[in-house]
MARSE-574305 format. One record per residue (C-alpha): residue number from 0; residue in one letter; x, y, z. Coordinates in nm, 2 decimals. Example, Ala and Ser with C-alpha at 12.3 -4.5 7.8 and 13.67 -1.06 7.14 Angstrom:
BEGIN
{0, "A", {1.23, -0.45, 0.78}}
{1, "S", {1.37, -0.11, 0.71}}
REM end
This chain:
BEGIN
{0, "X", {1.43, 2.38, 2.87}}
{1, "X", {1.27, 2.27, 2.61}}
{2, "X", {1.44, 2.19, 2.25}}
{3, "X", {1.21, 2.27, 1.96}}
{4, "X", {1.27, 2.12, 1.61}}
{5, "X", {1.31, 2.49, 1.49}}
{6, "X", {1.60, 2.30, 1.50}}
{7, "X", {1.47, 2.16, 1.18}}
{8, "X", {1.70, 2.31, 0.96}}
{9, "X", {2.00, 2.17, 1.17}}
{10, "X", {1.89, 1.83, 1.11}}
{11, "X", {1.80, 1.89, 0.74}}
{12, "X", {2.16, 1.95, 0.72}}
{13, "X", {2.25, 1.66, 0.90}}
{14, "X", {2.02, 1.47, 0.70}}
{15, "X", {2.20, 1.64, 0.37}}
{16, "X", {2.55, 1.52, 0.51}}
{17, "X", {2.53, 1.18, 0.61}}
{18, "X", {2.55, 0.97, 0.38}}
{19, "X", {2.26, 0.71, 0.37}}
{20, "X", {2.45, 0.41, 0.34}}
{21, "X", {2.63, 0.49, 0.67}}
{22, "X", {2.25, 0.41, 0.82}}
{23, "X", {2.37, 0.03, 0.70}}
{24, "X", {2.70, 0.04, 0.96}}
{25, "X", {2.57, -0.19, 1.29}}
{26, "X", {2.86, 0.02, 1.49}}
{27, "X", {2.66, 0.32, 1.38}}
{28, "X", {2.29, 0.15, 1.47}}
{29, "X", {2.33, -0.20, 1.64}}
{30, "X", {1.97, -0.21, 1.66}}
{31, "X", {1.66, -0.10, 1.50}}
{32, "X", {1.49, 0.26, 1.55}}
{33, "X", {1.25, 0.19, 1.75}}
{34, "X", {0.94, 0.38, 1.63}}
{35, "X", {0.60, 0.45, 1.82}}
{36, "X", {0.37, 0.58, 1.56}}
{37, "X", {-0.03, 0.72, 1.58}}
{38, "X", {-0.28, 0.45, 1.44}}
{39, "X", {-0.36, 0.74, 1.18}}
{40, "X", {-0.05, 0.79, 1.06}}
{41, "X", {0.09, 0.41, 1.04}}
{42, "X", {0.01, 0.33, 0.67}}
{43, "X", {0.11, 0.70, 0.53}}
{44, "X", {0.46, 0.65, 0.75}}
{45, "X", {0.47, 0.28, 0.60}}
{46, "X", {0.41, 0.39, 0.21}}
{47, "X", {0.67, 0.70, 0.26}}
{48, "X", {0.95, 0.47, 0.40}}
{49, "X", {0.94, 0.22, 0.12}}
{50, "X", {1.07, 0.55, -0.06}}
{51, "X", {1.41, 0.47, 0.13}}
{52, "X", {1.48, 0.16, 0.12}}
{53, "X", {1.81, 0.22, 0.38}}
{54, "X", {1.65, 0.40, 0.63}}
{55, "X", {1.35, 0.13, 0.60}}
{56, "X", {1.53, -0.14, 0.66}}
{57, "X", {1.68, 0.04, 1.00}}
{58, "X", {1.33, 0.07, 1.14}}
{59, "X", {1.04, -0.11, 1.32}}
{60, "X", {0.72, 0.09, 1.34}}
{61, "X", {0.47, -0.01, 1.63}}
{62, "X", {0.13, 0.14, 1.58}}
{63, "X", {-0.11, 0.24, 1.85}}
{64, "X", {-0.37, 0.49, 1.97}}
{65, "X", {-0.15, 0.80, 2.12}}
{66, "X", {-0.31, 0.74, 2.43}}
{67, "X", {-0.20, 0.38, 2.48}}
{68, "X", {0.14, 0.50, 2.31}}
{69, "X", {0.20, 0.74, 2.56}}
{70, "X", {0.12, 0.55, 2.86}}
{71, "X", {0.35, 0.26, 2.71}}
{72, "X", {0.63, 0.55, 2.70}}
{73, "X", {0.59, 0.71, 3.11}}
{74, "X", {0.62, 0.31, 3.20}}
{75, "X", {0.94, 0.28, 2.99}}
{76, "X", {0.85, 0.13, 2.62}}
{77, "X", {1.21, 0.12, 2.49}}
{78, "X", {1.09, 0.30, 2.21}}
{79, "X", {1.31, 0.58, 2.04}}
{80, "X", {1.10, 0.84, 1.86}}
{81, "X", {0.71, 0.86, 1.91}}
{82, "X", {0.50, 0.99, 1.65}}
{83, "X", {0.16, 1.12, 1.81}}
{84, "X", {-0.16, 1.27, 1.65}}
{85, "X", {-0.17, 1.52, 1.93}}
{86, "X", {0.03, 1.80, 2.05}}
{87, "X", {-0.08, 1.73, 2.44}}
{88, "X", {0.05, 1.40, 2.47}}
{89, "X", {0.40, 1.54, 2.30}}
{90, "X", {0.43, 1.86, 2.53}}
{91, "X", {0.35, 1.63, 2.87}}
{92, "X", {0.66, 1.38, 2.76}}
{93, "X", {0.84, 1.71, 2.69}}
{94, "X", {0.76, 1.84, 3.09}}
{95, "X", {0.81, 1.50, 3.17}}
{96, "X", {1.19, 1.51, 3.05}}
{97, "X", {1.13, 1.21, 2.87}}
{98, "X", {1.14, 1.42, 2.54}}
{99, "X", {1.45, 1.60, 2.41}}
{100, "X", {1.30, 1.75, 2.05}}
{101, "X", {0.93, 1.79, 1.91}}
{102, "X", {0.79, 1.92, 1.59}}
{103, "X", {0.48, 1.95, 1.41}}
{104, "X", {0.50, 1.69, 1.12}}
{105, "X", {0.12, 1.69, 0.99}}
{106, "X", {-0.16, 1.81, 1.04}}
{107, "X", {-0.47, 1.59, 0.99}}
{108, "X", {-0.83, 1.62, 0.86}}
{109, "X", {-1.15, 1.47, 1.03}}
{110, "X", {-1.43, 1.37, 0.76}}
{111, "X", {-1.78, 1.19, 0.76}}
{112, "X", {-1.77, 0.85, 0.59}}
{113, "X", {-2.00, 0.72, 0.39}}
{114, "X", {-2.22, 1.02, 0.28}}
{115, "X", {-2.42, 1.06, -0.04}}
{116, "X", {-2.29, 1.44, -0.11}}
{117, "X", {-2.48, 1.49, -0.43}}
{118, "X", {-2.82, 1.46, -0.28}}
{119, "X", {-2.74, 1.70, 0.02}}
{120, "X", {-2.75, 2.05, 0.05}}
{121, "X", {-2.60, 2.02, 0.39}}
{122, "X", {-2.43, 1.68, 0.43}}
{123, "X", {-2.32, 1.62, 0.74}}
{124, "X", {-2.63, 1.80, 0.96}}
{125, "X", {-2.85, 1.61, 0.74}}
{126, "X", {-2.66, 1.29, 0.74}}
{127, "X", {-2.64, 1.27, 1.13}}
{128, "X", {-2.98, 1.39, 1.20}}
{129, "X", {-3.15, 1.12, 0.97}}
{130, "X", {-2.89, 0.88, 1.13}}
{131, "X", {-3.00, 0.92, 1.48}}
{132, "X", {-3.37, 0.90, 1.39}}
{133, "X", {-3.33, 0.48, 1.38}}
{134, "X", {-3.15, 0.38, 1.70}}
{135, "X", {-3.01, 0.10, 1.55}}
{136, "X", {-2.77, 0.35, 1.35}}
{137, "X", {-2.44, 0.33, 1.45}}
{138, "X", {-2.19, 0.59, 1.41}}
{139, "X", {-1.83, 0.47, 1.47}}
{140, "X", {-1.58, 0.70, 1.65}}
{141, "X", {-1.24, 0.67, 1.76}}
{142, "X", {-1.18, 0.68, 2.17}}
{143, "X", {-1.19, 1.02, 2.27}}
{144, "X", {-0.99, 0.95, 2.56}}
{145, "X", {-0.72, 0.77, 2.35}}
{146, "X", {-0.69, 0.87, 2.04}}
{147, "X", {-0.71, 1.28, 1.91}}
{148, "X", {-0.96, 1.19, 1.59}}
{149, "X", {-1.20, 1.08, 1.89}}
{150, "X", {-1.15, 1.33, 2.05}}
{151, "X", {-1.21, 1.58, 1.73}}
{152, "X", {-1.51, 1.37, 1.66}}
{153, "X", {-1.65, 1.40, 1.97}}
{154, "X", {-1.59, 1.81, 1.98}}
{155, "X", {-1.75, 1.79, 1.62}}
{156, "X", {-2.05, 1.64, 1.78}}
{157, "X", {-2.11, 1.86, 2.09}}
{158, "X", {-2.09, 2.15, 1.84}}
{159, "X", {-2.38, 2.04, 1.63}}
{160, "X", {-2.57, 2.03, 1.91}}
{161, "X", {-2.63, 1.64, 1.89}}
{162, "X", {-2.37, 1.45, 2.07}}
{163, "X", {-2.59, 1.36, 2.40}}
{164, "X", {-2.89, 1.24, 2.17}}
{165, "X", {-2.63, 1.07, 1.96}}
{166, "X", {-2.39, 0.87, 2.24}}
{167, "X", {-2.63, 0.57, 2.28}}
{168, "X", {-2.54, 0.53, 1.94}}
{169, "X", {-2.19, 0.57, 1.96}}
{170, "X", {-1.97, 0.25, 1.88}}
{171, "X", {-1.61, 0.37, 2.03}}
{172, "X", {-1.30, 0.22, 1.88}}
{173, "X", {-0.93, 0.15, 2.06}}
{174, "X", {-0.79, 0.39, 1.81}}
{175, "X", {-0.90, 0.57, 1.45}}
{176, "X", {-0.81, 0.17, 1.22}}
{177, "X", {-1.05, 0.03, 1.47}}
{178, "X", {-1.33, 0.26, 1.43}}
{179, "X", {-1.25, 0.26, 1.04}}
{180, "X", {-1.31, -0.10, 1.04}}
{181, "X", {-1.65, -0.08, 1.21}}
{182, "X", {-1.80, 0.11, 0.92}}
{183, "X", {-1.59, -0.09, 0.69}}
{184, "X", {-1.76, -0.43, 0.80}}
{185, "X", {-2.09, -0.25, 0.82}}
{186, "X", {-2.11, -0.30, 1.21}}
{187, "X", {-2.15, 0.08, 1.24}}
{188, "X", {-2.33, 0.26, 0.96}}
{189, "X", {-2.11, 0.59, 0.94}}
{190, "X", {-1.82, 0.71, 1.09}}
{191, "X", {-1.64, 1.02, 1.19}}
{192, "X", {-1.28, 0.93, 1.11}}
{193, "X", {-0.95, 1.01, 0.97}}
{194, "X", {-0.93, 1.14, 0.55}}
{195, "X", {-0.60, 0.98, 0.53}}
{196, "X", {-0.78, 0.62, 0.62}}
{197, "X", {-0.99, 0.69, 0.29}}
{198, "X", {-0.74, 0.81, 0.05}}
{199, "X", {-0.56, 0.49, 0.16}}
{200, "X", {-0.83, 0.27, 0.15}}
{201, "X", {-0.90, 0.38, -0.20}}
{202, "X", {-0.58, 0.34, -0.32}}
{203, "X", {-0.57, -0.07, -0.21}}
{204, "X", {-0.93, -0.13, -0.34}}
{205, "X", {-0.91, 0.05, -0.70}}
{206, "X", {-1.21, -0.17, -0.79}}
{207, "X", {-1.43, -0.01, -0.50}}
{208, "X", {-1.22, 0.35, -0.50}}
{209, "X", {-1.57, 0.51, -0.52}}
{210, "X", {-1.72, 0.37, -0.20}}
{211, "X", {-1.45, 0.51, -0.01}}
{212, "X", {-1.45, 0.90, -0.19}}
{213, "X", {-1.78, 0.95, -0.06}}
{214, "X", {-1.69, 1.16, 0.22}}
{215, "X", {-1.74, 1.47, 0.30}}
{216, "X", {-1.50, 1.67, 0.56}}
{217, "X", {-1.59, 1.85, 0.85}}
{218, "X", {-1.55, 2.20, 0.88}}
{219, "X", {-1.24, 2.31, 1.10}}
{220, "X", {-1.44, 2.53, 1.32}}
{221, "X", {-1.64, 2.20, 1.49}}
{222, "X", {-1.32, 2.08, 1.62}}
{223, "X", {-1.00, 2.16, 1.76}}
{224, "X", {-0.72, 2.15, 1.51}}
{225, "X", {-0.53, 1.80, 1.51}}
{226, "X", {-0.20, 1.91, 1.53}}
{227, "X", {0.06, 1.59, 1.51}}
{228, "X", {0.39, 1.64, 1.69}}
{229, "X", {0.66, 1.40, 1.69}}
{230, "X", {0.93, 1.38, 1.93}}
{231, "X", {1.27, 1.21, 1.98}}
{232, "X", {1.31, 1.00, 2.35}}
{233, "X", {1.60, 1.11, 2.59}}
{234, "X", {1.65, 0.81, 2.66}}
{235, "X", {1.73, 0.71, 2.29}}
{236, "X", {2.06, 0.51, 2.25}}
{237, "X", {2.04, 0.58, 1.85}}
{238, "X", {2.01, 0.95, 1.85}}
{239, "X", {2.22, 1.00, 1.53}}
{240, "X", {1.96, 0.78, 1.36}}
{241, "X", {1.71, 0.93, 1.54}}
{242, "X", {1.79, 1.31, 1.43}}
{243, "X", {1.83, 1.16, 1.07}}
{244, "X", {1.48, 0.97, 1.04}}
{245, "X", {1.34, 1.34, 1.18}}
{246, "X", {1.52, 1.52, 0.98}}
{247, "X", {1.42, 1.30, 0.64}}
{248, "X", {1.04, 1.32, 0.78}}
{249, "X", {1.06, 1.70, 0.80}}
{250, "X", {1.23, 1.74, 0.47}}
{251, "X", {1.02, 1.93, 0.13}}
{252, "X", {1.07, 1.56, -0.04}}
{253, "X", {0.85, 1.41, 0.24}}
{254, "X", {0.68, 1.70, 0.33}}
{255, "X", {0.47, 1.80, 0.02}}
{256, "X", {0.37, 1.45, -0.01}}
{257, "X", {0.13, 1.47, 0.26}}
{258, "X", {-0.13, 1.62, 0.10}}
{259, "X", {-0.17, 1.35, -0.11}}
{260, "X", {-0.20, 1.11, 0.19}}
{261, "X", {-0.47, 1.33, 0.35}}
{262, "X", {-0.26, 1.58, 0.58}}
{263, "X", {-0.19, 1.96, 0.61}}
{264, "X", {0.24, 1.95, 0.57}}
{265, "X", {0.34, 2.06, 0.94}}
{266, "X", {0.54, 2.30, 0.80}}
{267, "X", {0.22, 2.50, 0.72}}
{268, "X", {0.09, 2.45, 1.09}}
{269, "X", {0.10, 2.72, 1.36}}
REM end
């Protein structure tokens, strides 16, 4: 049966009751918290720990497409919590038993990158259409088999009517960094890709910050929702530190920081 983090408020408590420098006792955790974490989500997860230095300190964070994260977790990846971009991939570990909690932490945003909105009346349409007129064009997408944002940009596509002139064109990446990077290094001329990837981007390169603002985001009605789910391992040997690392990614203090990273708080999600 499964456990949802509606039990949320349980481990807020928890979270509220132990103290943090307990997290520092090795016969508490005698090794790090193992966590798997969604390409999209690494550097937000990275910038928000750094908040805590304790808790930090107790963690290593390995980054991947949810896909390859997943399949790395049915094999037996000794990994303790697993941060996906995807509520599928979390509710078939869940079936699988080799879940024991799950809860929406984020929700993210799909956007168009680079696009010159001033000059549009309808920015993406236009942008694609001209795009696909030169088949040299790339446009760069994540995998849709791996990674939800491919899989978003791909539904975003089919919508407009223009994903089977456009797939010759398509340059598919392992997850959303990778097809980031293609537009970054100009092998792919536009890109269908993650907002938080720009806010961050931005942020690092304040003497470029423009280039990476001109994005426009695409509508939520050409695309499923990306719901992110997280979940805790049963086979976890650090569940005490696992509960507490959910419980201090689910608190208000985290929580209403997401915006700013480029995500819906999950506590606003369905």
């Amino acid at each position: 049966m499964r456990k949802k983090l509606t039990l949320v408020m349980g481990l807020l408590m928890l979270c509220a009751c132990t103290p943090a420098e307990q997290i520092q006792d090795t016969s508490i955790t005698p090794a790090k918290l193992r966590v798997a974490v969604a390409s999209n989500f690494y550097p937000t997860l990275s910038t928000l720990l750094t908040q805590h230095t304790l808790l930090n300190e107790q963690i290593t964070l390995i980054h991947g497409s949810t896909g390859t994260l997943y399949a790395q977790i049915t094999h037996g990846a000794p990994f303790d919590v697993f941060l996906a971009a995807d509520e599928h991939s979390v509710s078939a570990l869940m079936d699988a038993q080799l879940l024991e909690y799950s809860v929406n932490y984020a929700q993210g945003e799909l956007v168009l990158w680079p696009v010159e909105k001033a000059a549009q009346t309808n920015p993406i349409s236009n942008t694609l259409i001209e795009i696909r007129r030169t088949t040299n064009n790339k446009i760069a997408i994540a995998d849709p088999q791996l990674a939800p944002y491919g899989l978003a940009a791909q539904q975003t596509l089919v919508a407009l009517g223009i994903y089977e002139q456009m797939s010759a064109q398509l340059v598919i990446g392992n997850n959303v960094n990778q097809a980031f990077q293609f537009v970054n290094t100009h092998n792919a001329v536009i890109g269908l890709l993650a907002k938080s990837q720009l806010i961050a981007a931005a942020g690092q390169h304040t003497d470029d910050a423009q280039r990476y603002q001109q994005f426009v985001a695409i509508p939520a009605h050409l695309h499923q929702p990306i719901i992110q789910q997280a979940g805790i391992l049963t086979r976890t040997q650090q569940l005490s530190l696992a509960q507490y690392f959910m419980a201090w990614l689910m608190s208000d203090t985290i929580q209403q920081q997401l915006p700013a990273h480029g995500y819906i708080s999950g506590k606003r999600t369905p």
